[in-house]
C-alpha positions as a Markdown table, in Angstrom:
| # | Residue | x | y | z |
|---|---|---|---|---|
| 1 | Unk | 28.8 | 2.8 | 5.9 |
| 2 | Unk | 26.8 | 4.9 | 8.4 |
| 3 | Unk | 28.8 | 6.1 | 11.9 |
| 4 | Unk | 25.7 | 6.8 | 13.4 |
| 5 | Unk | 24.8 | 6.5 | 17.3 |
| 6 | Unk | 21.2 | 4.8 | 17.8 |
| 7 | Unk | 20.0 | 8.2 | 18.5 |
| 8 | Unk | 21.3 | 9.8 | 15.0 |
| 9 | Unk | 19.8 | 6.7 | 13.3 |
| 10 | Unk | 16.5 | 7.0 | 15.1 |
| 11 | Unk | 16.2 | 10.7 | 14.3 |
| 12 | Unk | 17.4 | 10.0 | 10.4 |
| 13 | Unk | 14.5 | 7.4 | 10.4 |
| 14 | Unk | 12.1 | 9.5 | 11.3 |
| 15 | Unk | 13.3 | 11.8 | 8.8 |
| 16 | Unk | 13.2 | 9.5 | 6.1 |
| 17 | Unk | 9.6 | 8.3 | 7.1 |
| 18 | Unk | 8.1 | 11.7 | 7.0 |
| 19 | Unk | 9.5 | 12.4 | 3.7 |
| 20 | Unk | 8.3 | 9.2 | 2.0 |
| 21 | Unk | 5.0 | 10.2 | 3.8 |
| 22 | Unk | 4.6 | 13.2 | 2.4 |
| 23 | Unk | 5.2 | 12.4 | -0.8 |
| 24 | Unk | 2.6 | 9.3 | -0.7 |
| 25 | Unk | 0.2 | 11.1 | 0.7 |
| 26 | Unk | 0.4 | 13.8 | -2.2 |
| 27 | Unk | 0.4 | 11.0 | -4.3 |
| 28 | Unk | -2.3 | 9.2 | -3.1 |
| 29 | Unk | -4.9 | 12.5 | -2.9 |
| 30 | Unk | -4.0 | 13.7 | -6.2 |
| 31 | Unk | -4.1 | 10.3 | -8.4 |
| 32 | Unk | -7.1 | 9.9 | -6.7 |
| 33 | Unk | -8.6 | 12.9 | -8.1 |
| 34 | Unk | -7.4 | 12.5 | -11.7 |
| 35 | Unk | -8.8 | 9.3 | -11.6 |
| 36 | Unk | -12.3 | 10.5 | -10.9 |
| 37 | Unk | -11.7 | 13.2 | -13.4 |
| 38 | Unk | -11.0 | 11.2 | -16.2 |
| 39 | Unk | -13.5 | 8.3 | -15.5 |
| 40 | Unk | -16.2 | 11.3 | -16.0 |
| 41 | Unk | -14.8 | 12.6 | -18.7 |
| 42 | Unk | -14.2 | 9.4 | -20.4 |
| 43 | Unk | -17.7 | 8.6 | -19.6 |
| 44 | Unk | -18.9 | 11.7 | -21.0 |
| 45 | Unk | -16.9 | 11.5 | -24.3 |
| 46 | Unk | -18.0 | 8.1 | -24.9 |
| 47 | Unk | -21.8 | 8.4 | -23.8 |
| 48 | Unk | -22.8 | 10.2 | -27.3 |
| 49 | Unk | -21.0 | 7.2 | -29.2 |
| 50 | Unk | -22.8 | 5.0 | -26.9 |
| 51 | Unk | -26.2 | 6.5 | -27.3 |
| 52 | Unk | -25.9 | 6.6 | -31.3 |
| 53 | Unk | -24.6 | 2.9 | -31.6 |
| 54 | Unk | -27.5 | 1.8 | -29.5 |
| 55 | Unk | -30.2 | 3.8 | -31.7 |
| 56 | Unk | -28.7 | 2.4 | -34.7 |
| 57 | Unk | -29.3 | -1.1 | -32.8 |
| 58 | Unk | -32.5 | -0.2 | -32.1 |
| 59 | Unk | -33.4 | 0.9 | -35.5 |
| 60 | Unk | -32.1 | -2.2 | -37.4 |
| 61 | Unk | -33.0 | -4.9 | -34.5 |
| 62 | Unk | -35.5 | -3.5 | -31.9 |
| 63 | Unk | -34.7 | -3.4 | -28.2 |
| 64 | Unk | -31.5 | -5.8 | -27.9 |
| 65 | Unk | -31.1 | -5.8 | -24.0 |
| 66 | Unk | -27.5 | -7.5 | -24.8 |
| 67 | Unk | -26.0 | -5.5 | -26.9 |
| 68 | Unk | -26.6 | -2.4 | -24.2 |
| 69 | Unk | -25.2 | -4.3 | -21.8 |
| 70 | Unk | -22.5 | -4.9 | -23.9 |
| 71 | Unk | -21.7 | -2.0 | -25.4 |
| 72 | Unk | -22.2 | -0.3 | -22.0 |
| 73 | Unk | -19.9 | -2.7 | -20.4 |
| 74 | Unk | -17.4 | -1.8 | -23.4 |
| 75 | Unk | -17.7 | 2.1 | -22.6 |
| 76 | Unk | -17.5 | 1.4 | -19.0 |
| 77 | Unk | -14.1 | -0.6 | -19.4 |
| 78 | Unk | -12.9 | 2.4 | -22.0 |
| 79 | Unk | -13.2 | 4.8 | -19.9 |
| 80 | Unk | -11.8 | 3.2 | -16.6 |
| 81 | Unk | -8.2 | 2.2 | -18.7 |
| 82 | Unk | -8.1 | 5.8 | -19.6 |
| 83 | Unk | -8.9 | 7.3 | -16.2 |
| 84 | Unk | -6.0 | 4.4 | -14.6 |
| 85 | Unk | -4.1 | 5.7 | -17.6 |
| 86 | Unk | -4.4 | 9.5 | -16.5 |
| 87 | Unk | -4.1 | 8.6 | -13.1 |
| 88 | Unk | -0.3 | 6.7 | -13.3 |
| 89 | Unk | 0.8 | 9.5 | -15.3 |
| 90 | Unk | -0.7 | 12.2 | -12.3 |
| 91 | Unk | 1.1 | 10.0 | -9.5 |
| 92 | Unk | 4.1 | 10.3 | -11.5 |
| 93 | Unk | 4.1 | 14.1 | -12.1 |
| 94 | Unk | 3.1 | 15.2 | -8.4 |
| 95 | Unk | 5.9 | 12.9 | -6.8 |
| 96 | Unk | 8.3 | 14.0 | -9.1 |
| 97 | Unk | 6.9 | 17.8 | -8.8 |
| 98 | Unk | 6.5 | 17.4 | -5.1 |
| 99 | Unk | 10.0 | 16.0 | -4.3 |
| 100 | Unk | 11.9 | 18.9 | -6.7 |
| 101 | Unk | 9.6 | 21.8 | -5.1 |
| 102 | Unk | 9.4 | 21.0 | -1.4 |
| 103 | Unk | 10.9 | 17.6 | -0.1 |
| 104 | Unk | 14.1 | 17.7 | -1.7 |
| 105 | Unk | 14.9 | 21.1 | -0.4 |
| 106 | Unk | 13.6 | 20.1 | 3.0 |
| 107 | Unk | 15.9 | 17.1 | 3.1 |
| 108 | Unk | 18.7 | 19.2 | 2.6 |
| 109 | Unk | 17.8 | 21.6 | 5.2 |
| 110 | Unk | 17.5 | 18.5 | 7.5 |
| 111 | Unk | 20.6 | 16.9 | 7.0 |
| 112 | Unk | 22.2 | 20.6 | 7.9 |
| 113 | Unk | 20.2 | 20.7 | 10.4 |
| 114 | Unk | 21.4 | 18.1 | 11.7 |
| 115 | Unk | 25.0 | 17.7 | 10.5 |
| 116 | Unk | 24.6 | 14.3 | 8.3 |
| 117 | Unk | 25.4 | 13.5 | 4.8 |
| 118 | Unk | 23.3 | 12.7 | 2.0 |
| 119 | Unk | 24.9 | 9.6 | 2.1 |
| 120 | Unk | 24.3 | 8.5 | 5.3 |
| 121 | Unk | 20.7 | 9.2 | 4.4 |
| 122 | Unk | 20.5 | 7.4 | 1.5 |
| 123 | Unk | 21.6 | 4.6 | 3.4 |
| 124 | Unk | 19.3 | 4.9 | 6.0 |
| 125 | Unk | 16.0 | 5.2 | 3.5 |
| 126 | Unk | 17.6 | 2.0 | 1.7 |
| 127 | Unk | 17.7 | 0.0 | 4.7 |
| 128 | Unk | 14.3 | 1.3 | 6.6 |
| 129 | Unk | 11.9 | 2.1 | 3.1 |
| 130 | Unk | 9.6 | -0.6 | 1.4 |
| 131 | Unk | 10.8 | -1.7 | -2.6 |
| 132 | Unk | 8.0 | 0.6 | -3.8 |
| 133 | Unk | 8.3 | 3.8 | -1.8 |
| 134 | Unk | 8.1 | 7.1 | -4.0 |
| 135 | Unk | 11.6 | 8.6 | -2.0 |
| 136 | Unk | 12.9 | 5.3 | -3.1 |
| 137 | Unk | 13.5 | 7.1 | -6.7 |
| 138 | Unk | 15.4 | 9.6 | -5.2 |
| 139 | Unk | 18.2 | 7.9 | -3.7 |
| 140 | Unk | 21.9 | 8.6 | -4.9 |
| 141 | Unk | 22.7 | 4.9 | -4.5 |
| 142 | Unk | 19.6 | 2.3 | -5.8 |
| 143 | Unk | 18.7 | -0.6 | -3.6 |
| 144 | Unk | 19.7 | -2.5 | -6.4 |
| 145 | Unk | 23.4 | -2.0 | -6.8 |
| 146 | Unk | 25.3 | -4.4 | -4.3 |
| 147 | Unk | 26.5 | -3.5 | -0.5 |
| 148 | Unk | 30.3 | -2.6 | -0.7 |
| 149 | Unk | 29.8 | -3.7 | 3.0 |
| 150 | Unk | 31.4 | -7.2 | 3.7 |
| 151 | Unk | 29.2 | -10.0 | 5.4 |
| 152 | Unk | 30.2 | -10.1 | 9.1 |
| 153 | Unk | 30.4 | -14.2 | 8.8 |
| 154 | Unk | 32.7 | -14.1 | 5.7 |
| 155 | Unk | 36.2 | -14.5 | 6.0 |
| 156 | Unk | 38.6 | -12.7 | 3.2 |
């Protein structure tokens, strides 16, 4: 598929390796701080609940050191779904908003650059990036449709 020399391949990998890079590490920073956003927030909406279930506890039982831990420990796990809920969703949007706005347009100024194909490129990331790399999505051609390339130990 690719008619690459080593040194077109080399320079297309390290293309393909900044890109995925830059859109990880966008990624990374920015679900990062939606999580942390949204565990305080979910913490915050849910402490006034909290505080009037455990008076109400208080006022019918007396000090029940289980129940706070419990209904604590409730809140708690409340709020951390919804932050790693938020958090998906914010991965989600800054690759995809990343990619459209700056990396998409810098891989075509690349491959012009350097006189390859989108193609060839696509090949390249399939072959060099991890199963769960964020450029990975952008690909014309999956990873999971079959080679059209013929095994070199098969005979036809």
């Amino acid at each position: 598929m690719t008619d690459l020399t080593d040194e077109q391949y080399q320079i297309m990998t390290e293309g393909v390796v900044e890109f995925n890079d830059t859109l990880l590490t966008q990624s990374i920073n920015l679900s990062g701080q939606a999580f942390n956003n949204a565990l305080r927030l979910g913490c915050g909406l849910l402490i006034v609940p909290l505080i009037i279930l455990l008076a109400i506890t208080f006022a019918t039982r007396g000090v029940d050191f289980s129940a706070i831990f419990v209904y604590s420990f409730a809140a708690l796990m409340l709020s951390a779904g919804f932050a790693i809920l938020v958090a998906n969703r914010a991965k989600h949007l800054v690759v995809q908003d990343k990619y459209e706005q700056d990396v998409g347009p810098d891989i075509a100024h690349f491959l012009a650059d350097h006189g390859f194909r989108r193609a060839q490129f696509d090949h390249v990331a399939d072959a060099v990036l991890p199963a769960d790399a964020p450029l990975r999505k952008y690909l014309v051609r999956p990873a999971s449709e079959p080679r059209t390339e013929p095994e070199p130990d098969q005979e036809t």
